[in-house]
C-alpha positions in Angstrom: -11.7 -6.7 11.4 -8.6 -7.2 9.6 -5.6 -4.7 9.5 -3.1 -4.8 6.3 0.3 -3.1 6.7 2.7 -2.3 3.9 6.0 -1.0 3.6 7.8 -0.2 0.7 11.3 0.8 -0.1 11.9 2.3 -3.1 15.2 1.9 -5.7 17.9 4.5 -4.7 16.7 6.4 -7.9 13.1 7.2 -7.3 11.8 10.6 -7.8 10.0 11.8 -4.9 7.0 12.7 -7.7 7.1 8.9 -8.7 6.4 7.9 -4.8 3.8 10.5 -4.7 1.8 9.3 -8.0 1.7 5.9 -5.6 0.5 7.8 -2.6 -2.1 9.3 -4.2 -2.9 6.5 -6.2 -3.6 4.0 -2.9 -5.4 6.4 -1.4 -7.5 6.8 -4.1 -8.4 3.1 -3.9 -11.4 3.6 -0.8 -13.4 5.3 -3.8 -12.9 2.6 -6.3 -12.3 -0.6 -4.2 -15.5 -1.7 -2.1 -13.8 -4.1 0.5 -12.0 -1.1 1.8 -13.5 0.4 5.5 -10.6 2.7 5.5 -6.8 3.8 4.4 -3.8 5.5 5.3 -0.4 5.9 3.8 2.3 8.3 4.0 5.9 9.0 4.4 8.1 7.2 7.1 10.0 10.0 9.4 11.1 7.0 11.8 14.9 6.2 11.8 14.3 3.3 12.8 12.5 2.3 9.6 15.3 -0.2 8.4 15.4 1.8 5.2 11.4 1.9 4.5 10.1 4.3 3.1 6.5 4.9 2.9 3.7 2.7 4.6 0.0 1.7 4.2 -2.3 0.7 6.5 -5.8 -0.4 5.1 -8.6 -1.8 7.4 -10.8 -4.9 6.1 -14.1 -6.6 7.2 -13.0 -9.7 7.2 -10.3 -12.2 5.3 -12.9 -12.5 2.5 -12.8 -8.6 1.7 -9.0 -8.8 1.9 -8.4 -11.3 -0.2 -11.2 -9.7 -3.1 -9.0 -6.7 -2.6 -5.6 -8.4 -3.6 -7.5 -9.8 -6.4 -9.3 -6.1 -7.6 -8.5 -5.2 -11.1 -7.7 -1.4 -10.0 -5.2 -2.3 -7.4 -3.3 -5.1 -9.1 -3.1 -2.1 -12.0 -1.8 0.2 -9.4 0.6 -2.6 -8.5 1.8 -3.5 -12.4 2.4 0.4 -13.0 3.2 1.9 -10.4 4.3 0.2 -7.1 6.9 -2.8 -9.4 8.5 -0.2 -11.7 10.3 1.4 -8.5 9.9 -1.3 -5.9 13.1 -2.6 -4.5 11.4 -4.3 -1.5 8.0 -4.4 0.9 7.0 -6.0 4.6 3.4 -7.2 4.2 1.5 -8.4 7.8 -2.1 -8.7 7.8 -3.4 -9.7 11.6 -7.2 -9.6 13.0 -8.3 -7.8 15.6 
């Protein structure tokens, strides 16, 4: 199985609605991308979070199904509207278990 792990931190400026609409909108992905066995994402409450705001963690078969998920016409649209509009940086790690 493979394990994908995002965080984002968001420009200064971002309304908390705008973070929520991407919330809502990865979660919404298990319905609507087939590689996915399961996700998560939320809000950071760490203070040790460097800044980072928000993480996902979405669980894979194998590479294969990860890689056919980075390429999936409904995430990369998430991605284009609304991750990049109010993205000011992200940690991406990926690791089997």
């Amino acid at each position: 199985m493979i394990v994908h792990i995002v965080l984002f931190k968001w420009h200064p400026d971002t309304s908390a609605e705008n973070i929520a609409l991407v919330m809502s909108a990865l979660k919404g992905m298990k319905g609507k991308v087939p590689e996915i066995i399961d996700i998560s994402c939320g809000n950071n409450f760490s203070e040790l979070s460097q800044g980072f705001q928000n993480g996902l963690v979405v669980q894979f078969k194998d590479k294969a199904a990860l890689d056919a998920y980075a390429k999936n016409a409904y995430h990369q649209e998430i991605i284009k509207t609304l991750i990049k509009p109010i993205l000011a940086d992200k940690i991406t790690i990926d690791y089997e278990v």
